[in-house]
N, C-alpha and C positions, 0 to 999 in steps of 0.2 A: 596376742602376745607378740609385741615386736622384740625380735631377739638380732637385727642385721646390723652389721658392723659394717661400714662402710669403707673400711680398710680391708676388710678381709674378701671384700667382692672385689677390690682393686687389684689384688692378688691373686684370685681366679679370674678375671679378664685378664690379666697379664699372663699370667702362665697357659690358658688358653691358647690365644695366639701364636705363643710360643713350641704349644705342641703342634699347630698347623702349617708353623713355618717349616720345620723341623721336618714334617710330613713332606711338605711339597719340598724342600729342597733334596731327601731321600729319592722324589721319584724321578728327578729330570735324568739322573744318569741309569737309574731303571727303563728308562724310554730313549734313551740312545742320545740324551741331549748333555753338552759338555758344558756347562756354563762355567765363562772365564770370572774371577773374581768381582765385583762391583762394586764391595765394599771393603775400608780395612778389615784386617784380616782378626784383630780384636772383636771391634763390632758385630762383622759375619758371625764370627763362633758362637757372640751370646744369642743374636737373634736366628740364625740358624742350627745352631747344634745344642740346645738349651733343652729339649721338646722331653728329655726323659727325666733329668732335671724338677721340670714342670710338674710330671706324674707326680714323683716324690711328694714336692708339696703338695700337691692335689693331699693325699694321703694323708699327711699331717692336720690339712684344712679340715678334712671330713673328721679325724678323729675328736678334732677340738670342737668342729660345731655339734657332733651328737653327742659327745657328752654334756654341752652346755646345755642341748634343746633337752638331755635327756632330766636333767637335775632341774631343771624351770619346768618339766612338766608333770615330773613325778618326785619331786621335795627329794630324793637322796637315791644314787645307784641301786641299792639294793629293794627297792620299792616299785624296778622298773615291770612293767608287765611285758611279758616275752610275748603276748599275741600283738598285743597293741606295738607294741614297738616291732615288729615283725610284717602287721598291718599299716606300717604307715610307713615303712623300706619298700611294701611290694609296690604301695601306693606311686611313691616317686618314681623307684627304677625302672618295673614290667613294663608302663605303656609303652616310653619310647625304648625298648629294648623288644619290645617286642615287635615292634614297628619296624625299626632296622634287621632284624631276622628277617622277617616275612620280605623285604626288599631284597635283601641280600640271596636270599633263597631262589626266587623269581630269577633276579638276574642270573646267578646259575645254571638255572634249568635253564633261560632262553640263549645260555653259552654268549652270553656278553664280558669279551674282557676289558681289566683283569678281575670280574667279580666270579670269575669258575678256580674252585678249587680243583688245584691241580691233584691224580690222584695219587700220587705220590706224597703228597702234604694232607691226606686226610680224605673224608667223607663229608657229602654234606649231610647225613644224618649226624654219624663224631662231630660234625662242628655244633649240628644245634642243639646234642646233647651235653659237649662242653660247654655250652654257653650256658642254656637254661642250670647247668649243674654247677654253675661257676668252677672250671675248672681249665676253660680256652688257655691260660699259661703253661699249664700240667701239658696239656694235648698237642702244642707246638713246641714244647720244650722234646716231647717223643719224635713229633713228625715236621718241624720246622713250620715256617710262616705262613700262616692263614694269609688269602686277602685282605686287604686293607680294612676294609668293612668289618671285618671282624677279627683281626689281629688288636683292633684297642680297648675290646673288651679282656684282653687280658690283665687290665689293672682292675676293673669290677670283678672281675675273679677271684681277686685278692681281696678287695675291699669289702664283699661280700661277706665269702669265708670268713674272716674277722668279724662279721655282726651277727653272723649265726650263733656264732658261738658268746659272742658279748652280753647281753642280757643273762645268760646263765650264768656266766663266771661272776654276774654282780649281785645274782642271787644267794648263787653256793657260798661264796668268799662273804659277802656282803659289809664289812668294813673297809674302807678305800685302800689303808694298808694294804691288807692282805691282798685286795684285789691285785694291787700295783706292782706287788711282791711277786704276783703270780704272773705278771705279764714281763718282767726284770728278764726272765730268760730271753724272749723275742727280740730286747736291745741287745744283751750280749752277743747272739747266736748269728745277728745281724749281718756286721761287717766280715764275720767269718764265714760267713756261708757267702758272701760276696764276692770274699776269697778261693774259697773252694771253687766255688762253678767259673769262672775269671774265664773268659776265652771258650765257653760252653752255649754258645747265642742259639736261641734266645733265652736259653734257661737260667743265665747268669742273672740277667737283667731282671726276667718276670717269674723267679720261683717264689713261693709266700714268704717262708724266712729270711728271703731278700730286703720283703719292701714291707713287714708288718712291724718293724718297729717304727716308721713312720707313723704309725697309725699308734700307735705306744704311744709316743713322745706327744702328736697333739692332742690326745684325751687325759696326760698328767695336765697338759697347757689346760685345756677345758675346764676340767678338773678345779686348780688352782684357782682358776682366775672367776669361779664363781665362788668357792668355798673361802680363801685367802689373797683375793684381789690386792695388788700392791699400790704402794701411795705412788702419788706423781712423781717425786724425785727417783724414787726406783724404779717406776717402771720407765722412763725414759732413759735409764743407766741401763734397764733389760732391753728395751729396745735397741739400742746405740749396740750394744753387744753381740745381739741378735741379727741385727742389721750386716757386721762386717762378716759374720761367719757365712750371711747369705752371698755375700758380695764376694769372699775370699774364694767359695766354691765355683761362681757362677761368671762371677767378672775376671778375677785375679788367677785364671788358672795356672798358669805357670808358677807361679808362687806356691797354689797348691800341690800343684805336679811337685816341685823342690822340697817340699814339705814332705813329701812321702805318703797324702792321705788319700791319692788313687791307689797307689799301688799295693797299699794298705787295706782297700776295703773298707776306709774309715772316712772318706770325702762325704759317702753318703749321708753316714751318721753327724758330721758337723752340719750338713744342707737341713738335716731334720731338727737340730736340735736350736741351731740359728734361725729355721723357720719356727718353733715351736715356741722360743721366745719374743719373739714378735708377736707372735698370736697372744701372747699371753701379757704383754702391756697393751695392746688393742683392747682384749677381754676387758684388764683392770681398770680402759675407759683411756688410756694415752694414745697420742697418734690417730686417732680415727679423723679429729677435725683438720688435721690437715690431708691427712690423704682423701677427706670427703670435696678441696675445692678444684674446682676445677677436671672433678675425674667422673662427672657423669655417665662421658660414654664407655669409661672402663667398666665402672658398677655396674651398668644393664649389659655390659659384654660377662662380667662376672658372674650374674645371675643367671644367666643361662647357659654358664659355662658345661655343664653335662649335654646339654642337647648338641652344642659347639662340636664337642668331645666326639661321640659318636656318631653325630652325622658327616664331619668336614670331608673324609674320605669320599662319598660321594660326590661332591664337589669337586674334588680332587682329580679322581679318575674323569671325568665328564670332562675338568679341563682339557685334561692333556687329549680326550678326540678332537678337542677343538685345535689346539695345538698342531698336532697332525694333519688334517685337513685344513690349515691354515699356510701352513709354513713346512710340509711335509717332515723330511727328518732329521734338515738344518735353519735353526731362525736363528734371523740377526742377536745380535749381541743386545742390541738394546731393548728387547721384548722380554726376554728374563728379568728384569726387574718390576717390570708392567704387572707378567703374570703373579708373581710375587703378588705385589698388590691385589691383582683382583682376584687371585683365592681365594685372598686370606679376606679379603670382603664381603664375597659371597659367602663363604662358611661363615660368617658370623652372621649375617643375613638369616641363611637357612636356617641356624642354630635360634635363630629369635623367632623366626617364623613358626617354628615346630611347635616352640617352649610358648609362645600364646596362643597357638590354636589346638594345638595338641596335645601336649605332655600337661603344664600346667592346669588347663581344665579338666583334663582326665585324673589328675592328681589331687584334684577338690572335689569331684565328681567321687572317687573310690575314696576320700576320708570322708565325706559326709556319708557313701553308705555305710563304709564299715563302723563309722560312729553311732548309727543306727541301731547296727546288730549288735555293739556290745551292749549299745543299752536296752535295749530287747531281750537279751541274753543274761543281763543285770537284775533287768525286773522281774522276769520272771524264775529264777533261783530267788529274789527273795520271797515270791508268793509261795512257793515252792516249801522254804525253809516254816513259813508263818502258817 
């Protein structure tokens, strides 16, 4: 079942990057490095301060592709099976989450920084019981920022939580209405709770009813664009639409800032629902063929945007000893944009490295067994029942 959209990998390679620009320009003044300007100061913003931005859609992206893969695997919401769909979540996320625990852990105990959590900011058992419990946002929002390594599991905290609970709600509710109806509070409560926490870091940014309308918005997209796909004239009018509300948030800040919808708590909600529609004339089949030419190495950068996600931080950190023992605690001016560059190189490196040798085969390796077991588990209830 090929279900890839090749606009929609374009957009997690893009927002990928973005979160690791974002990253490494965070850590040069954490390491005592001043970096003077290099670029306009428009430009800087998008490709440097974009990275949370990025999250968001992330969130939108995931919601729109599980409901599509969910509705092409199981004929309608309410039919989804909660093991199976639960075994083929653990499938993807566990290995390489489990992988970077056990790294992150090591490095702690061998007191290599910055991968030791300070104790002041927690434990490293708290950190890998927030993790494995999806709850790293809840646990920094109490005791502030984890290291890096595990500070960006704070968004799979979220995005989890949200699919634990998904397959039930398409059980219990089981007409899409109702369903949709019951998820209506998570947009409103959105930008209000956006508001509320405002100036409360990091719990403004990473608490669940922060960032799970995102995940609302692109599973209506999902939704939609399998069940009432729209024709070409509309959906390149939803696109076009879609398009500026991405650009309004993303490119046109000041425009937004005059607008009132940071200060509002409602910038968010236009990034999701401009991203939401874009997804959703992609889905009804517009826009892919052009964002498919030419964007190879964004697509294979897009498909392993999870492994990207989670591992760049090491990369990250690693730089900057080199850094240090390079160029001690002042380097020239023109090495910062270098570094730039070959981060954000390596972390998509590593990211692709992991996601073919590792995650990916581990991820066909645990559905073909657990495909195994349900059918084993299938057949024998029916011998069982006969």
């Amino acid at each position: 079942m090929n279900t890839r959209l090749p606009g929609v990998d374009v957009l997690r390679g893009l927002a990928a990057m973005l979160v690791v620009l974002l990253h490494i320009r965070i850590r040069f003044p954490i390491n005592g490095y001043q970096v003077d300007p290099f670029l306009p100061g428009g430009l800087a913003a998008v490709l440097f301060n974009t990275g949370y931005y990025s999250v968001i859609c992330f969130f939108v992206i995931s919601g729109f592709l599980i409901t599509r893969l969910s509705l092409r695997r199981w004929g309608s919401l309410h039919q989804i099976s909660p093991v199976a769909f639960y075994g083929l979540r653990a499938a993807r996320i566990l290995p390489l989450l489990l992988l970077v625990l056990a790294a992150s852990s090591v490095l702690h105990l061998l007191g290599v920084w910055p991968f030791v959590i300070s104790p002041e900011r927690g434990t490293l058992g708290g950190a890998l019981f927030a993790a494995l419990g999806f709850h790293v946002n809840w646990y920094e929002g109490r005791h502030g920022y984890l290291p890096g390594t595990w500070d960006v599991m704070w968004s799979l905290s979220v995005e989890e939580t949200f699919y634990l609970l998904f397959p039930l709600a398409c059980l219990v509710l089981r007409r899409p209405v109702a369903l949709f109806a019951a998820m209506l509070p998570l947009v409103i409560i959105g930008p209000f709770n956006r508001l509320w926490l405002a100036g409360d870091e990091p719990w403004d940014s990473y608490a669940y009813l922060s960032c799970m309308d995102g995940i609302v918005f692109g599973c209506l997209a999902g939704w939609l664009s399998e069940r009432k796909p729209l024709d070409p004239s509309r959906g390149r009018l939803v696109m076009a639409v879609g398009g500026a509300a991405v650009l309004l948030i993303i490119v046109f800040r000041e425009t937004s800032a005059a607008l009132g919808l940071g200060a509002s708590g409602t910038d968010v909600t236009v990034l999701e629902l401009g991203m939401a529609l874009v997804l959703l004339a992609m889905g009804s089949g517009v826009g892919n063929a052009a964002f498919s030419r030419g964007t190879s190495l964004l697509q294979a950068i897009g498909r392993c945007s999870y492994e990207i996600y989670l591992t760049h931080m090491f990369v990250v950190f690693a730089a900057f000893h080199v850094i240090r023992a390079l160029f001690g605690k002042q380097a020239p001016q023109p090495v910062y944009p270098v570094c730039y560059v070959l981060m954000l190189v390596f972390s998509v490196l590593l990211g692709h490295a992991v996601s073919r040798w590792y995650s990916e085969p581990a991820n066909r390796a645990l559905r073909a067994w657990f495909g195994a077991r349900m059918r084993a588990d299938s057949q024998a209830a029916l011998r069982v029942s006969a």
